[in-house]
Each structure stands twice: as C-alpha cells, then as structure tokens.
DRENMARLO-723334 format. One record per residue: x, y, z of N, C-alpha, C in turn. Coordinates in steps of 0.2 Angstrom, whole numbers, always signed. Each point is the difference from the previous one (the first is absolute). Example, Ala and Ser with C-alpha at 12.3 -4.5 7.8 and 13.67 -1.06 7.14 Angstrom:
! DRENMARLO-723334
   npx   npy   npz  capx  capy  capz   cpx   cpy   cpz
   +66   -28   +39    -4    +6    +0    +4    +6    +0
    -2    +5    -4    +4    +6    +1    -4    +5    +3
! end
This chain:
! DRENMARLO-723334
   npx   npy   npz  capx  capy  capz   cpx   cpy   cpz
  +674  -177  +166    -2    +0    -6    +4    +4    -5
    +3    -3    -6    +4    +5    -5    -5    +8    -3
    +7    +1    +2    -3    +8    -3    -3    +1    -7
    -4    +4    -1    -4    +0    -9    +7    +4    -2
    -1    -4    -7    +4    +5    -5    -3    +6    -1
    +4    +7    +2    -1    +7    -3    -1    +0    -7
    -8    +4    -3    -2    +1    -6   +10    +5    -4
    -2    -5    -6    +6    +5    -3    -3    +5    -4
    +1    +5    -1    -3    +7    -5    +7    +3    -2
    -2    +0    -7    +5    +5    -5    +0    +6    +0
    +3    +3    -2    +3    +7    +0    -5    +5    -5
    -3    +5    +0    -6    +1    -3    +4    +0    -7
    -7    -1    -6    +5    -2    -6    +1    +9    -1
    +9    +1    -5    -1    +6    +0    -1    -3   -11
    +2    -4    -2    -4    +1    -6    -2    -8    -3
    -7    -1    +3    -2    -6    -3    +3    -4    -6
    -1    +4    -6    +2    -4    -5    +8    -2    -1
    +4    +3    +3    +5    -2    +1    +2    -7    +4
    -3    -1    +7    +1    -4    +4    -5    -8    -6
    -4    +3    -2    -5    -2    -5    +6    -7    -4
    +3    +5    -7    +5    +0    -2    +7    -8    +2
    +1    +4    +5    +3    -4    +3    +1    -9    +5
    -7    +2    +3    -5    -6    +0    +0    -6    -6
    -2    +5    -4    -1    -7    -6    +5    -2    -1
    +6    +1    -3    +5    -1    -3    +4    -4    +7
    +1    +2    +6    +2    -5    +6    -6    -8    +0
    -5    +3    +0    -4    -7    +1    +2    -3    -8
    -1    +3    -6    +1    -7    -5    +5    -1    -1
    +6    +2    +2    +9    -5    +1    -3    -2    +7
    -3    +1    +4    -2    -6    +5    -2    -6    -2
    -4    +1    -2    -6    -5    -3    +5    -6    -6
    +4    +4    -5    +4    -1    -4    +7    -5    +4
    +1    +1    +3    +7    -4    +4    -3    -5    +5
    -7    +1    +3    -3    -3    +3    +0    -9    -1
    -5    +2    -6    +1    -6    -6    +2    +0    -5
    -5    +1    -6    +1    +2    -7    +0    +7    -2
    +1    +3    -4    -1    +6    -4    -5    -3    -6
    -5    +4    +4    -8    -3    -6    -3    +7    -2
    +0    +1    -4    -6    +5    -4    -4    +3    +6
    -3    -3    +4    -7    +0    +3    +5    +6    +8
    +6    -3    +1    +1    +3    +5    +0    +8    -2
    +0    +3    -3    +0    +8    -2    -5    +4    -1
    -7    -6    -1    -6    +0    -1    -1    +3   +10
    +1    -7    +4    +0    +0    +6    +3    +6    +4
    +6    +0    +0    +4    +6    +1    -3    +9    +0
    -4    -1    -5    -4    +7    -2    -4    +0    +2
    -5    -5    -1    -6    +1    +6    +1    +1    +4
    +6    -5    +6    +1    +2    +6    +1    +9    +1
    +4    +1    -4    +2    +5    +0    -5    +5    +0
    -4    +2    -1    -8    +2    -4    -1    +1    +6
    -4    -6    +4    -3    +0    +5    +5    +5    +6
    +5    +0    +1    +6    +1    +6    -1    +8    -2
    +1    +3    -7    +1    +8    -2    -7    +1    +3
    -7    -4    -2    -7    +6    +1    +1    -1   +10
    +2    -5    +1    -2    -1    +7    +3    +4    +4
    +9    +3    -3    +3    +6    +2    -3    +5    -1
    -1    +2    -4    -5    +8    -5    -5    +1    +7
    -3    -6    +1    -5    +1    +4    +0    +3    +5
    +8    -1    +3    +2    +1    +8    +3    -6    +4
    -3    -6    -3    +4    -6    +4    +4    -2    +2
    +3    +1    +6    +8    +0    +2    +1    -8    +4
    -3    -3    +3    -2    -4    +3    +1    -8    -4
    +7    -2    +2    +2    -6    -7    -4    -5    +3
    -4    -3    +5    -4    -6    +1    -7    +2    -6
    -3    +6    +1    -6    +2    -3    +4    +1    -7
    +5    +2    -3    +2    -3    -7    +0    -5    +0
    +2    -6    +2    -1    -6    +0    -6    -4    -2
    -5    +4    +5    -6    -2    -4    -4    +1    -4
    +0    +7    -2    +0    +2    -7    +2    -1    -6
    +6    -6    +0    +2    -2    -5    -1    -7    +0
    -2    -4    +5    -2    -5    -1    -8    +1    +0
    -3    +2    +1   -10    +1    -3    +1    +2    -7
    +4    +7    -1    +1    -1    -8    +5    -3    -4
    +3    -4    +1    +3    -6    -4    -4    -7    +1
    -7    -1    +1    -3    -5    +1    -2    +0    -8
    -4    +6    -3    +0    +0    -6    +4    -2    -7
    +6    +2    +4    +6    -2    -6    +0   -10    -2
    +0    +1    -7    +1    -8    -3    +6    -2    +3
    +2    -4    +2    +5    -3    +4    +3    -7    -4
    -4    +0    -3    +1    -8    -6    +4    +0    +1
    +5    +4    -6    +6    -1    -2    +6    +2    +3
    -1    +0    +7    +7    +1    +1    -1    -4   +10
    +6    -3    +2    +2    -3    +6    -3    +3    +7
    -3    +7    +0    -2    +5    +5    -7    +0    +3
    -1    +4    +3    -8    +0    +3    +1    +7    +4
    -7    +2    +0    +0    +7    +4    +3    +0    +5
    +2    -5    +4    +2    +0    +8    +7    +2    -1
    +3    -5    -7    +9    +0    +1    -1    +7    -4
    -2    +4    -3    +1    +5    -3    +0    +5    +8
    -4    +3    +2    -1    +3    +6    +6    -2    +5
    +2    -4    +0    +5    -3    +6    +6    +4    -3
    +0    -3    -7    +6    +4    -1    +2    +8    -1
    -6    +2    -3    +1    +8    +2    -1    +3    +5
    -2    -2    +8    +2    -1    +6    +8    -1    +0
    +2    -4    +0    +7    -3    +1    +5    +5    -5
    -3    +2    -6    +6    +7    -5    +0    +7    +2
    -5    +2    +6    -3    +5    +1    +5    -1    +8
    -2    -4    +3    +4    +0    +6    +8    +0    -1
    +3    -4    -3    +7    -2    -5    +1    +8    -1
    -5    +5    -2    +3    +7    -2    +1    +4    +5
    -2    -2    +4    -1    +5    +8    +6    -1    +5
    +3    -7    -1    +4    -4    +2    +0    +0    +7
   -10    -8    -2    -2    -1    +6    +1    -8    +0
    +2    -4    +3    -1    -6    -1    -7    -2    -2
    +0    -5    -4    -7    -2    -3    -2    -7    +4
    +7    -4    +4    -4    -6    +2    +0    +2    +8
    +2    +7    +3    -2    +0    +6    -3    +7    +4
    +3    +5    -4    -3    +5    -1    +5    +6    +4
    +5    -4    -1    +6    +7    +3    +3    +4    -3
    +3    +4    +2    +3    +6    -7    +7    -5    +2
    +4    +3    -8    +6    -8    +0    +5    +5    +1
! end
C-alpha cells in the first residue's frame, strides 16, 4: 500500500497581513497570465486573500485545512465573470504557497 502523503504545515505566520499582501498580488498575475487579465480577477485574488489572512490570524498552519477554508468561503463569490471556480482558486493558492517553500506542488518534494 502507498504511503499517505505527510500533512504539510507552514511556518507559524510571523505577520499575517504581509503574507496577506503578497498572496493576492501572486494569485492575480497567476490568475492574470493563467488566461486573461479581467477586472474580476483582483476582485478574486482579495477575497482569497481575505479568507487566507483571517484563517492565519486565527492560528491556521495546516495548508490542506487552508485549502478548505477557502474553498467553503469562495462558494459565495460571483464567479460569472470570470474563467475560475473556488476549486481552481484554492488549488492555486495551494500550489503558490508550496512554490514559496520550495515544495514541489505536483509531488510533494522539496526541489
């Protein structure tokens, strides 16, 4: 039987609003090069971001349990206008957040 993936956990936040900050601005030149550069995506990008700052504040180190946090609260976000959904929002801030650690994001190794 293959071995479980070990939970990955970040480094406790030393200033939310920073990592906050930085967040949004990587996911919407994500978002932005991804497909289009829309309006909506910075829209996008801040709520993510929103959601990621309170759930560190909180104490949340545990990037699967950000993961889900951000996908239950981006179910409310209008999605209309733009090519995304909560899932690919989440996936990618999973994947920009591992990219910072420099942890593989398709296998889970440090590179």
């Amino acid at each position: 039987m293959p071995e479980p993936i070990p939970p990955i956990t970040l480094p406790p936040a030393q200033n939310p609003q920073q990592e906050g900050e930085w967040l949004q601005e990587t996911l919407r030149n994500w978002l932005d090069e991804e497909f289009l550069p829309e309006p909506v995506n910075q829209k996008i990008a801040r709520r993510a971001s929103q959601i990621f700052v309170r759930q560190r504040m909180e104490g949340e180190n545990d990037l699967g349990s950000l993961v889900i946090a951000i996908v239950a609260e981006m179910q409310s976000f209008d999605f209309r206008e733009s090519f995304y959904s909560e899932f690919a929002i989440a996936n990618a801030v999973s994947d920009l957040l591992l990219q910072s650690l420099g942890i593989d994001h398709c296998c889970g190794q440090s590179e």
